[in-house]
N, C-alpha and C positions, 0 to 999 in steps of 0.2 A: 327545792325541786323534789318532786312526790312521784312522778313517772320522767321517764327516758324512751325515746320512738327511735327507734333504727329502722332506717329504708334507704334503699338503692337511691340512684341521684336520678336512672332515669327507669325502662321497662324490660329493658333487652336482656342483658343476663349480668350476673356479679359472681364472681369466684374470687381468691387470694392468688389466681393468677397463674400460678403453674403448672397450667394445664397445659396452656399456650405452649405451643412447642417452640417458640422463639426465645420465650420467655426461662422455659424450662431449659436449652440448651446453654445458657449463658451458666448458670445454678452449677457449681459443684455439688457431691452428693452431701458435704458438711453444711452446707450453704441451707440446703432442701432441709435438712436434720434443723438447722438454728432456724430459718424460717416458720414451720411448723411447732416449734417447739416457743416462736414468738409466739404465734397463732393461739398456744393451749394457754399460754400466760396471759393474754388478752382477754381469750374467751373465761377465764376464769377468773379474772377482774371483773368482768359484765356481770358475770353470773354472781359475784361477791358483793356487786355493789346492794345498801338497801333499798335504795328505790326500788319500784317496779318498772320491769325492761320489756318493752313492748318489741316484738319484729312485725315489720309489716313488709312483707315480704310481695313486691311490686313487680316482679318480672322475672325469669330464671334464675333460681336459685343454684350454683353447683359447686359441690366439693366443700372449700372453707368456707364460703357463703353460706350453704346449708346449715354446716356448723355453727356458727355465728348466730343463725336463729336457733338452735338446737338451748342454745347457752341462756338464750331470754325467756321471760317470765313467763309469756303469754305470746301467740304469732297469729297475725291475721294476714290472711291473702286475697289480692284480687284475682277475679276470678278466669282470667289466663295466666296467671304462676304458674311455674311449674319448679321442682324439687329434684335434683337428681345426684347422686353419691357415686362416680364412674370409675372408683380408685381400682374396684376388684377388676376389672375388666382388661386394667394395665398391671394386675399382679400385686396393687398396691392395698391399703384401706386408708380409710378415712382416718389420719393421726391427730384431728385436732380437739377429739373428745364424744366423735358420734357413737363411738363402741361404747361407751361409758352413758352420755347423755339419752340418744334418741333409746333405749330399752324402756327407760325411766317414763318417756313420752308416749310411746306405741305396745309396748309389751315387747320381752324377749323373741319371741316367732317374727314377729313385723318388721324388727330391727334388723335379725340377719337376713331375710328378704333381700330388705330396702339396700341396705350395705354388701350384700354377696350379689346379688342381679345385678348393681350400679344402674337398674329400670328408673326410669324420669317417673314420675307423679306429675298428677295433675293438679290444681287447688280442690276439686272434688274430691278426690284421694285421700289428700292430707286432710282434710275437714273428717272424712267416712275413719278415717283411723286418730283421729283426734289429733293430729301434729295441728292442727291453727284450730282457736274456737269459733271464727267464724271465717265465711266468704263474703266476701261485695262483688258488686259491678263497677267497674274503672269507672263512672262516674259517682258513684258514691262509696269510693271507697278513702279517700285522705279525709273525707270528713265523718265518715264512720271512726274511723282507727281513732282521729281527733276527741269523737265527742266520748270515745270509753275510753282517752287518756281523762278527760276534765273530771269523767264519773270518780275515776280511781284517786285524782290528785282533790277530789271533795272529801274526801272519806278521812278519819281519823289518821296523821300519818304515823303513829307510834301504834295503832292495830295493823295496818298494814304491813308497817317493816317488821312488826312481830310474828304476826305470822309468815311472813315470810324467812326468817329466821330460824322459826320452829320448823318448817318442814327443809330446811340446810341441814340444821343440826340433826334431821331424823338421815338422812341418808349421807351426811357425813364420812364416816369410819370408810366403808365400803366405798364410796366413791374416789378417795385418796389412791386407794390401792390403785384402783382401777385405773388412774389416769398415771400412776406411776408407771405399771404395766405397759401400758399402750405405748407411752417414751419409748421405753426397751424396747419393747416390740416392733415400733417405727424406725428405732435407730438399725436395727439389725436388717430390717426389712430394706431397704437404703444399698445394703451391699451383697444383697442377697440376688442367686441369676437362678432366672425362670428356667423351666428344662421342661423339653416337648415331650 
């Protein structure tokens, strides 16, 4: 296997779920801390693997979904996605690596934007600021994403996985911290009370 496609099952929306406030009230706040902190282990496994990790990003994106794409290689959207990061909004941030990840994607300025507003994006959006390299139209869009997985899985797979490699290892160092940071930072945030 030379690429990997992650997409939703169906158009409506995918988050990690605890947003739902049905969801979220069951969650202690250690619950909410391991939860998320599953979340940066996964996305950091995606992001480790050599393959190339496509997101194709099929329908609302929000919160750890966002993230999720944020972790892949490459993200294509059809073209009613939408993207949106609503953690600041409830006082929170995004803990599962978009502090770290989406700069690396959009530029510093774009990121705390995107993550301070918690504002939705559109799939034009994300395209205008580089988060997916391309847009389709719901009809051609599974088999767009399909045919530049087959391009990619034709290609040398030891150039591939090397260059992909080589730009790990360039942002490496700095990225450890950062995702250490964010833990701390999310674990304190957890038991930390808003004040008007």
């Amino acid at each position: 296997t030379n690429v990997l496609v992650i997409t939703g099952a169906g158009s409506e929306i995918f988050s990690m779920g605890i947003l739902n406030p049905a969801i979220r009230a069951s969650y202690s706040k250690d619950d909410v801390v391991r939860l998320v902190r599953r979340a940066n282990a996964v996305f950091d496994a995606i992001e480790a693997l050599p393959q190339i990790v496509v997101a194709a990003i099929n329908g609302k994106a929000v919160a750890g979904a966002a993230e999720l794409c944020f972790a892949c290689d490459l993200r294509y959207a059809v073209s009613h996605a939408t993207l949106v990061m609503p953690e600041a909004a409830w006082g929170g941030f995004p803990g599962a690596g978009a502090p770290v990840r989406l700069p690396l994607l959009v530029g510093r300025a774009q990121a705390l934007d995107l993550i301070c507003t918690g504002r939705e994006i559109n799939a034009a959006e994300m395209e205008r600021l580089g988060l997916v390299q391309a847009v389709y139209p719901p009809a051609q869009f599974s088999q767009a994403v399909a045919e530049t997985a087959r391009n990619i899985a034709a290609s040398g797979p030891l150039a591939i996985r090397g260059a992909k490699r080589i730009m790990a290892a360039r942002q490496d160092p700095g990225f450890r911290a950062a995702r250490e940071l964010s833990a701390a930072l999310r674990y304190a945030l957890e038991w930390s009370q808003a004040v008007a």
